[in-house]
C-alpha positions as CSV (number, residue, x, y, z in Angstrom):
1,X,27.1,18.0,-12.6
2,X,24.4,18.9,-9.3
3,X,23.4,15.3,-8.1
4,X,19.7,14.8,-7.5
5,X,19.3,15.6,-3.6
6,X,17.5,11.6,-3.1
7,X,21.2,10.6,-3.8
8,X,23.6,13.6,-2.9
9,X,27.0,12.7,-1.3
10,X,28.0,14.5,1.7
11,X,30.5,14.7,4.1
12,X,30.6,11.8,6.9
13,X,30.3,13.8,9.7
14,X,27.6,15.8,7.9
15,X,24.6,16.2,10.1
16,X,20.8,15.7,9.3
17,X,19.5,17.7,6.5
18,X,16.9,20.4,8.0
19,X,13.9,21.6,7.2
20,X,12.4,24.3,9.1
21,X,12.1,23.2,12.5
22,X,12.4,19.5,11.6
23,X,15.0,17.5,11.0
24,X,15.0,15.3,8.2
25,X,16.2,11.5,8.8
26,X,18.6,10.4,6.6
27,X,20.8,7.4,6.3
28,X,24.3,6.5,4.2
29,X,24.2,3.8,2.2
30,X,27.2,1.6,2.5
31,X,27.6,0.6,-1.1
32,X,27.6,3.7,-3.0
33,X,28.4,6.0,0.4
34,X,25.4,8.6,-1.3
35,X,22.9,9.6,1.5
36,X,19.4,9.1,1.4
37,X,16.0,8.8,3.4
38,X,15.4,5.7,5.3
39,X,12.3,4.5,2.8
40,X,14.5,4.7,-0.1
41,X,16.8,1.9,2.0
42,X,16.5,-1.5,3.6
43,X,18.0,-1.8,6.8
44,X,19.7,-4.9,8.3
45,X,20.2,-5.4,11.8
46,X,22.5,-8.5,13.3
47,X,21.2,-11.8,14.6
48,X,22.2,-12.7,18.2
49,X,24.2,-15.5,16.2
50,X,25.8,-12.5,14.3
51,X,24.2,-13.2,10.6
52,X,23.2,-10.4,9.3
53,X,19.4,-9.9,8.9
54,X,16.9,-7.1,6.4
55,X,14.7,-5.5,8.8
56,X,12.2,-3.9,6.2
57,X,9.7,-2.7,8.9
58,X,13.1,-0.7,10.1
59,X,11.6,-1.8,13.9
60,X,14.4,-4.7,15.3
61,X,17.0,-3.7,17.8
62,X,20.3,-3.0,17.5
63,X,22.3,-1.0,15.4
64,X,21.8,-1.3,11.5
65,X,23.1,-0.4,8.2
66,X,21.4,1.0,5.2
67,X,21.9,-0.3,1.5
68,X,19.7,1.9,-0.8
69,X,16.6,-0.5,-1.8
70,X,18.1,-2.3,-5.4
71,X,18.9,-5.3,-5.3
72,X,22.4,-5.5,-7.3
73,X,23.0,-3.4,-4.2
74,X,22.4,-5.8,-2.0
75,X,24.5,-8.7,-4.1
76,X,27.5,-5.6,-4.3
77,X,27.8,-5.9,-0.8
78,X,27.9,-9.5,-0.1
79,X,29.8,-10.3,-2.9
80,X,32.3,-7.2,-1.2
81,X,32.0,-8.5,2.4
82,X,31.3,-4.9,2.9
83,X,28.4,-5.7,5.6
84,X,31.7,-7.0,8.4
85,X,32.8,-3.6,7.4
86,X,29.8,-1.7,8.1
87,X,29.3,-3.7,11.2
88,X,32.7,-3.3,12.3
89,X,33.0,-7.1,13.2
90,X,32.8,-10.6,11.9
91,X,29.0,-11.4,10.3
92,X,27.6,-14.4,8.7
93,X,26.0,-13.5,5.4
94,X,23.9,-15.7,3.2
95,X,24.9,-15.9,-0.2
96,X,20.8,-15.3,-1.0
97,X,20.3,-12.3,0.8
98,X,19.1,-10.2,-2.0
99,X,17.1,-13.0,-3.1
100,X,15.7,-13.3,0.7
101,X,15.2,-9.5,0.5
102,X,12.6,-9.5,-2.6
103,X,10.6,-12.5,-1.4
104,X,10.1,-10.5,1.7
105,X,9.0,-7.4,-0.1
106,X,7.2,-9.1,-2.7
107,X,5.4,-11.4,0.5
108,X,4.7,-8.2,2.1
109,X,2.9,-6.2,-1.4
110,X,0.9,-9.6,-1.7
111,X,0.0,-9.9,1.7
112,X,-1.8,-6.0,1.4
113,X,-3.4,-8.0,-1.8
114,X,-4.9,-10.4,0.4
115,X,-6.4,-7.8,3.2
116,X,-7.8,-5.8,-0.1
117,X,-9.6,-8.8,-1.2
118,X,-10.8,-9.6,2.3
119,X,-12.4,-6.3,2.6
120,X,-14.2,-7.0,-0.9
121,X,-12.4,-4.6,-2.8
122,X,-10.9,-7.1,-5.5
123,X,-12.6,-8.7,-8.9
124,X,-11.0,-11.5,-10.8
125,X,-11.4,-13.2,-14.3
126,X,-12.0,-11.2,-17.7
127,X,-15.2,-10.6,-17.7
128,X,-15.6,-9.0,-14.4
129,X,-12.3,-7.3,-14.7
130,X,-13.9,-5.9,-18.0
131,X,-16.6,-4.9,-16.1
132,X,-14.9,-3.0,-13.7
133,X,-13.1,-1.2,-15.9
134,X,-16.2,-0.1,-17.9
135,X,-17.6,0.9,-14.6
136,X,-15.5,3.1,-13.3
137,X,-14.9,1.1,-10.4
138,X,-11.0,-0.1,-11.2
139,X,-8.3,1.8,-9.3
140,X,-5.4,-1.1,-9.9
141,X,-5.0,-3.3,-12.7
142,X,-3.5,-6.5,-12.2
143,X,-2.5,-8.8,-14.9
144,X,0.1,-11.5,-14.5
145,X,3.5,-11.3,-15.6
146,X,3.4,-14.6,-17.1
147,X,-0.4,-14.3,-18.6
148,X,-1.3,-14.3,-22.3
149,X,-0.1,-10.8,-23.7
150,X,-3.6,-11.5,-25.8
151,X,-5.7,-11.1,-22.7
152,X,-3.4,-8.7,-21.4
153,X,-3.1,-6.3,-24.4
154,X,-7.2,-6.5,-24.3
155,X,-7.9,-5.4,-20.8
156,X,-5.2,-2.6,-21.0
157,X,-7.2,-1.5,-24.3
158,X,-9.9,-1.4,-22.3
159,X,-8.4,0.5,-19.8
160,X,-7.2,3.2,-22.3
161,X,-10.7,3.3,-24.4
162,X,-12.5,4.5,-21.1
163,X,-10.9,7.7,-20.9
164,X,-9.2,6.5,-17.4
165,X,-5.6,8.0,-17.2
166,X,-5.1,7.5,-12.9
167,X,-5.3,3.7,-13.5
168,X,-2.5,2.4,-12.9
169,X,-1.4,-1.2,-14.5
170,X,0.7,-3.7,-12.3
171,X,2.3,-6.9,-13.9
172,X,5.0,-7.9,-11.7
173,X,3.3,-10.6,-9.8
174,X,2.8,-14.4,-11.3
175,X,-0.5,-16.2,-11.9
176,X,0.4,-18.6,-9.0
177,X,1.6,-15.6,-6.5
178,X,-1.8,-13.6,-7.1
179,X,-3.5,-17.1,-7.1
180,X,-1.9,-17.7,-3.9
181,X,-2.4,-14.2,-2.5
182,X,-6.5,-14.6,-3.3
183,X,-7.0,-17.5,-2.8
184,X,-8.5,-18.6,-6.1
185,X,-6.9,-20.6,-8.7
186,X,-5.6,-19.5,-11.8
187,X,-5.3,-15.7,-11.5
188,X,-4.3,-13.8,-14.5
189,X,-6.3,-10.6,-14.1
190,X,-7.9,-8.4,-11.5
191,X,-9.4,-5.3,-10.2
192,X,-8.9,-3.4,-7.1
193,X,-11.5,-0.7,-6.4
194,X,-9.8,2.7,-4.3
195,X,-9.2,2.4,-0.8
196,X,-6.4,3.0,1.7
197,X,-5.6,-0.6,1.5
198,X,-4.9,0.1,-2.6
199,X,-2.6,2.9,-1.9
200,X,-0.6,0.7,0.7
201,X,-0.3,-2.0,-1.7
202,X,0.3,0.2,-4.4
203,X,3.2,1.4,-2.3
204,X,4.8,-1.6,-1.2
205,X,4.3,-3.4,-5.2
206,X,6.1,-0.2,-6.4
207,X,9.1,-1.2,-4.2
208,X,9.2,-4.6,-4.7
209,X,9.4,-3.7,-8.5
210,X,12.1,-1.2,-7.9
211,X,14.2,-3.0,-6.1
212,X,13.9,-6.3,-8.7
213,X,14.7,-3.8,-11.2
214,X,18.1,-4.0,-13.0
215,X,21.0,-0.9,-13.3
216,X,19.7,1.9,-15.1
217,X,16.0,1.3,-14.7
218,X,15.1,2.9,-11.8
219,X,14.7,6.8,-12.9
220,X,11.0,6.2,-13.6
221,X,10.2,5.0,-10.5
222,X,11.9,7.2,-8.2
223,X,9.0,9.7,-7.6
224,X,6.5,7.4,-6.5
């Protein structure tokens, strides 16, 4: 069976993949040994105290390893002790790694929330939401993971009786996290209107969700 190229095996001393002129940056992950690109990964780097640290901006010094971006992943390789291995020497590793790897992705897709409200491109509550919708002016729709399905079911209705297919519908966030992340109590639904600022958070929610994901759920996601 031909594996998809996003997670082909090759041979360790195999060099970058190239395309036309330019050579294409890829890194091995040390769990499942398949090769991939570098935003497909999170990358940890060592501590001067030697614990080993995610560097999801892929910017600290020092060498790193790759684990592809899942969090079972993640717990595979502490639970293995395979990040000494990788790092060919002693590390300190917390036993809540992956747990300290989604809050940081999760912090950074609701931080992007934040800037996109500063710049006025988000609406809150039902009726405005609503509103947006009807509008035209709705690019995201967020509802919270642990809102009434009632509401929730009746905005997505919405969504679907306008015709609107590029919508797209995020409810992986909590009330309190989007509360937090707007600054307004009680957030169970709301609108962001298209801007660069959408797409980033768009980008970074999508791999927050993919990496919470569990085994055999992450084929719908993977073309993002």
């Amino acid at each position: 069976m031909t594996m998809p190229q996003h997670a082909r095996r090759v041979p360790p001393d195999a060099k970058p993949a190239v395309a036309g002129d330019r050579a294409k940056v890829e890194r091995r992950c040390i769990v499942t040994r398949d090769v991939r690109e570098p935003e497909d990964m999170v990358r940890f780097v060592l501590a001067p105290d030697a614990s080993v640290t995610p560097d999801l901006k892929r910017e600290l010094p020092g060498r790193g390893v790759w684990i592809t971006a899942r969090r079972h992943l993640v717990e595979e390789a502490v639970r293995k002790k395979l990040f000494a291995r990788g790092f060919k020497q002693q590390v300190t590793v917390a036993d809540d790694l992956a747990d300290r790897v989604a809050k940081l992705m999760a912090d950074r897709a609701l931080g992007l929330l934040s800037f996109a409200n500063r710049a006025g491109l988000v609406a809150t509550g039902f009726e405005k939401v609503a509103e947006a919708i009807a509008s035209g002016r709705t690019a995201v729709l967020l509802q919270a993971a642990d809102g009434a399905m009632n509401g929730r079911q009746k905005l997505a209705g919405k969504l679907a009786g306008s015709g609107r297919t590029d919508v797209e519908i995020i409810e992986i966030f909590t009330g309190e996290q989007l509360s937090l992340a707007l600054g307004r109590s009680n957030v169970i639904h709301a609108s962001l209107g298209q801007d660069r600022l959408t797409k980033a958070f768009l980008k970074a929610a999508h791999r927050y969700e993919h990496f919470t994901l569990p085994p055999g759920r992450s084929a719908a996601l993977q073309d993002r």
